[in-house]
Structure formats: structure tokens, C-alpha cells
C-alpha positions as CSV (number, residue, x, y, z in Angstrom):
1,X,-6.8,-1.8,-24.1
2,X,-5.3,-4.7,-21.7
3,X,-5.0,-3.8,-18.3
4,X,-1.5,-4.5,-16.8
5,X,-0.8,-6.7,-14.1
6,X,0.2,-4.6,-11.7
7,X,-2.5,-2.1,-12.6
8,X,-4.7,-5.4,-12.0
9,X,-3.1,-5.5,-8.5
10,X,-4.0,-2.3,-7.7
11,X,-7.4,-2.6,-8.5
12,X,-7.7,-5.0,-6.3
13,X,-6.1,-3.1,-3.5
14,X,-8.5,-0.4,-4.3
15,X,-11.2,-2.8,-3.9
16,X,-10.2,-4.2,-0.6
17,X,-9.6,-0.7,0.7
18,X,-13.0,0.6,-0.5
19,X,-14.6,-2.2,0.9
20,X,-13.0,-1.9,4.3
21,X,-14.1,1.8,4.5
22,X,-9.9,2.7,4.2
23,X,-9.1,6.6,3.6
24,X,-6.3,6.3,1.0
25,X,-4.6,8.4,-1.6
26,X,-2.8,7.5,-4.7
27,X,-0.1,9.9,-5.3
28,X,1.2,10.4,-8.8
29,X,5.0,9.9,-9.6
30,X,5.9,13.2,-11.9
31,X,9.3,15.3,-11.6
32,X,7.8,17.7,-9.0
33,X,6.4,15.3,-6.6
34,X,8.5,12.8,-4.2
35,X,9.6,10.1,-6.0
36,X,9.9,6.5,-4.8
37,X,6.3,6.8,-2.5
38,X,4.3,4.1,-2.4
39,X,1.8,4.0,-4.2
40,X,-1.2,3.8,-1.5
41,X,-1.0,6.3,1.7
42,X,-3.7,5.3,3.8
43,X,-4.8,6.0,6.8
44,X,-6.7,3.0,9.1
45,X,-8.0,3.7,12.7
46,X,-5.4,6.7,12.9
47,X,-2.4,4.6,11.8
48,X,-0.3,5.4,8.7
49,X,-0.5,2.4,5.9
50,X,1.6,2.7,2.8
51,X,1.4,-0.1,-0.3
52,X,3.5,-0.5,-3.2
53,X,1.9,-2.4,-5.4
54,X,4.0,-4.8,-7.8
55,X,3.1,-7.9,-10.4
56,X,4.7,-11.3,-10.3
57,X,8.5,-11.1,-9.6
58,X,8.5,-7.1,-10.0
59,X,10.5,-6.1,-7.6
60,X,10.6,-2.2,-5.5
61,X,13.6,0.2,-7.4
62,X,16.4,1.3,-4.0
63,X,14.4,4.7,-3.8
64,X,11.2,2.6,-2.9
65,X,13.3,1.1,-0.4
66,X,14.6,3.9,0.7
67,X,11.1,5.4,1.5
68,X,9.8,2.2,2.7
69,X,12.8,2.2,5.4
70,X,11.9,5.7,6.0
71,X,8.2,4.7,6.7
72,X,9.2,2.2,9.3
73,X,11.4,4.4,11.3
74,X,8.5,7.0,11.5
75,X,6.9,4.0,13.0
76,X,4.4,3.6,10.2
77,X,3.1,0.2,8.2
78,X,4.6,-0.3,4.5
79,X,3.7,-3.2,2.6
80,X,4.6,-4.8,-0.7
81,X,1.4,-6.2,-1.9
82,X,1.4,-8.7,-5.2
83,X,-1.2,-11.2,-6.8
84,X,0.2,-14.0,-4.7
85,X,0.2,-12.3,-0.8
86,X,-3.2,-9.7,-2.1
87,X,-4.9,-11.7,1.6
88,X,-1.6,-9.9,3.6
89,X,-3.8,-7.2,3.2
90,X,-7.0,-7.8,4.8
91,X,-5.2,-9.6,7.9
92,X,-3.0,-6.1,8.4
93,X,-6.2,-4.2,8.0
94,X,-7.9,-5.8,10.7
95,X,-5.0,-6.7,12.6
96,X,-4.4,-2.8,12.8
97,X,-8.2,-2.1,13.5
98,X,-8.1,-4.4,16.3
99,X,-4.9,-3.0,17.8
100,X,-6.4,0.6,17.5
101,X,-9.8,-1.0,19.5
102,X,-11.6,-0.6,16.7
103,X,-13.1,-4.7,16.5
């Protein structure tokens, strides 16, 4: 069976993370669970991370939104990570490793 492209971006987020030594969870959208989370919660030199991951033009439903705003006032990081900005990624990671005196 054909992978998806967005599962195909999240592999690759998975990879990055793994390779970087990231903590992250992948939390599973069912009817008893908060809907509209991203779909990485990560945690990098003690700072909250969130990615929703999307394909090409896919574009993040108003309850993504809505969570995403929600991250940001609760003075977390949430990204939108695609194929074309996958390298958005790596800089945040380090940026927020060497803001956290980590590098």
C-alpha cells in the first residue's frame, strides 16, 4: 500500500526528531480525545513544540487553529510543517536548543 503524502511528511518529521534526540508524542484523533491537537507534542530543552503536519496545499481545519492560537498564548512553539518548509524544522530545533543554552 502507497504511503500518503502527508504520512510521508510525517515520517520525515519523525526522522528529524529522532535524529535530534526530540521527546515527542503523536496523539491519536478519536471521539474521546481533544480534537484539533497537533499532531507532534514535543518537548526540546524544556520548551513545548507542537507540529501539524500537512501535504502540498493541505491546509489546518479552524479547530487546528484554534489550538494552535491556544499554544501560542500558553507561550509555546506550533508549527505547520510541509514537504516544501520540512528545513523550518531543524533551524527551530536548534534555534530553541540554543536559546535554552543547550549549543
Amino acid at each position: 500500500m502507497a504511503m500518503t503524502p502527508e504520512a510521508a511528511v510525517k515520517k520525515q518529521i519523525r526522522k528529524i526528531l529522532e535524529a535530534e534526540g526530540v521527546y515527542y508524542a503523536m496523539p491519536m484523533g478519536t471521539g474521546y480525545g481533544n480534537s484539533g491537537v497537533p499532531d507532534f507534542l514535543c518537548c526540546v530543552a524544556g520548551k513545548f513544540v507542537a507540529i501539524e503536519a500537512k501535504a502540498g496545499k493541505g491546509r489546518t481545519t479552524a479547530l487546528q487553529d484554534a489550538n494552535i492560537e491556544r499554544i501560542g498564548k500558553a507561550k509555546g512553539t506550533a508549527l505547520i510543517i510541509n514537504e516544501q518548509n520540512i528545513d523550518t524544522l531543524r533551524a527551530l530545533l536548534q534555534s530553541v536548543r540554543f536559546m535554552q543554552g543547550e549549543i
